[in-house]
C-alpha positions as CSV (number, residue, x, y, z in Angstrom):
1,X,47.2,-1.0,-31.3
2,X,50.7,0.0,-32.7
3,X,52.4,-1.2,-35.4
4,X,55.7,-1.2,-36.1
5,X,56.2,1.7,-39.0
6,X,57.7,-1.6,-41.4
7,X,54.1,-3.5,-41.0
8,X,52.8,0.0,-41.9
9,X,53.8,0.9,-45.3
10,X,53.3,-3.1,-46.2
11,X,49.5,-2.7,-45.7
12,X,47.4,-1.8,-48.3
13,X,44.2,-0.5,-49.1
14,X,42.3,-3.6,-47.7
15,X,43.8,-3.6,-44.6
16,X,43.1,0.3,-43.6
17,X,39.1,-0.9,-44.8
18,X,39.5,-3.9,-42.3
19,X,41.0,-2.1,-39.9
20,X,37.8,0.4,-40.2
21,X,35.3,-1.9,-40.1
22,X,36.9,-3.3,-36.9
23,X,37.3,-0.1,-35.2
24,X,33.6,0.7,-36.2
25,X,32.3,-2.6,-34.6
26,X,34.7,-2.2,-31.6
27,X,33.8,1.1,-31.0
28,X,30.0,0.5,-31.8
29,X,30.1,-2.4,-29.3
30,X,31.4,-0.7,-25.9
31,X,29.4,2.5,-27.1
32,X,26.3,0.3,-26.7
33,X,27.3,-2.1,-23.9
34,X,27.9,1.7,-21.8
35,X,25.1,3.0,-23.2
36,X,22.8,0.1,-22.4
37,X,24.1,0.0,-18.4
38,X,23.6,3.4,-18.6
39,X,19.8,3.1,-19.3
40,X,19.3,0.2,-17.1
41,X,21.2,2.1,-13.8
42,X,19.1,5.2,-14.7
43,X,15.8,3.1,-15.4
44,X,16.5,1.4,-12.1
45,X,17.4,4.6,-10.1
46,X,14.2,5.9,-11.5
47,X,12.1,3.1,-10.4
48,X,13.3,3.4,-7.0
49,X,12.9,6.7,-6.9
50,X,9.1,6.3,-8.3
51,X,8.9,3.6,-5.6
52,X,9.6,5.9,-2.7
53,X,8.0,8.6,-4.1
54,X,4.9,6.4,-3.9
55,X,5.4,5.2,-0.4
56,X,6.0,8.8,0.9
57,X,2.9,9.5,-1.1
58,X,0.9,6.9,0.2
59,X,2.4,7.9,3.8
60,X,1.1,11.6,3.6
61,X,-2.2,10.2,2.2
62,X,-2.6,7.9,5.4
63,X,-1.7,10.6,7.6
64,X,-3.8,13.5,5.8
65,X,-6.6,11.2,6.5
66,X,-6.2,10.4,10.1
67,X,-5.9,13.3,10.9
68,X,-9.1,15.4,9.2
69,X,-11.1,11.9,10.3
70,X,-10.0,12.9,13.3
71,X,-11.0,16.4,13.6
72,X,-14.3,15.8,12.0
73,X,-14.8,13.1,15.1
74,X,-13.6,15.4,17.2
75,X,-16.2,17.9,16.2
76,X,-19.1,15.7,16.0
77,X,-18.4,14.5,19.5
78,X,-18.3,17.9,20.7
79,X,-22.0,18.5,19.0
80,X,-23.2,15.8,20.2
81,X,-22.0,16.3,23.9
82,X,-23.0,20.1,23.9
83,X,-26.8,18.7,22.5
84,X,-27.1,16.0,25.4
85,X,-25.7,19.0,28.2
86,X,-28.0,21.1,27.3
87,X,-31.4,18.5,26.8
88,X,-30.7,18.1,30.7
89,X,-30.5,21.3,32.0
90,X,-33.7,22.3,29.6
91,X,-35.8,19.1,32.0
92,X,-33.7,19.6,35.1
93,X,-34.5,20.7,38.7
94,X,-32.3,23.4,39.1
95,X,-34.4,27.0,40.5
96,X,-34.2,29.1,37.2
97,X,-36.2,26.2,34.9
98,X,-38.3,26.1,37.9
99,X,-39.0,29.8,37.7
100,X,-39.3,29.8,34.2
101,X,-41.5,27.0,34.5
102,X,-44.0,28.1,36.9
103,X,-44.3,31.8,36.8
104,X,-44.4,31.8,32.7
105,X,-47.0,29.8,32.4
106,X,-48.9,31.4,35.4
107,X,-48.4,34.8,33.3
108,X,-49.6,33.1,30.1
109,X,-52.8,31.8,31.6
110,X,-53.8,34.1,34.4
């Protein structure tokens, strides 16, 4: 805002404490309009980021999951299959349970 330099020296003291107060709410306006964008951009870039965050969270969580369920089921399966494989070979035909079978308990009662 310029003034000619004749308007100048005709204001007085008044004026330059209007003029202040002007500036000062002007000034004080757009400071907080920018400042007030500013917070909502950066409180909505943080909730997006806090949003993703918690998806990629939630994500690993799932996964992390799956996967030890996984290796647990594997295991137990493999216990379990090694415990039936080996209940029928122990009452099986083959010749060694046979042998152990007969001549053991000869030796233990004759």
């Amino acid at each position: 805002m310029m003034w000619p330099m004749n308007t100048r020296q005709k204001m007085s003291t008044s004026d330059w404490s209007n003029l202040t107060l002007h500036l000062e709410k002007s000034l004080g306006s757009a400071l907080g309009r920018y400042l007030d964008s500013w917070r909502r951009n950066a409180t909505a870039a943080a909730d997006a980021l806090d949003k993703t965050l918690a998806e990629e969270n939630f994500r690993n969580v799932v996964w992390y999951l799956v996967v030890m369920i996984g290796m647990l089921a594997f295991i137990i399966v493999a216990i379990l299959v090694s415990t039936v494989k080996s209940k029928r070979r122990e009452h099986s035909d083959d010749p060694y349970h046979q042998y152990i079978e007969e001549n053991w308990t000869a030796q233990k009662t004759g």
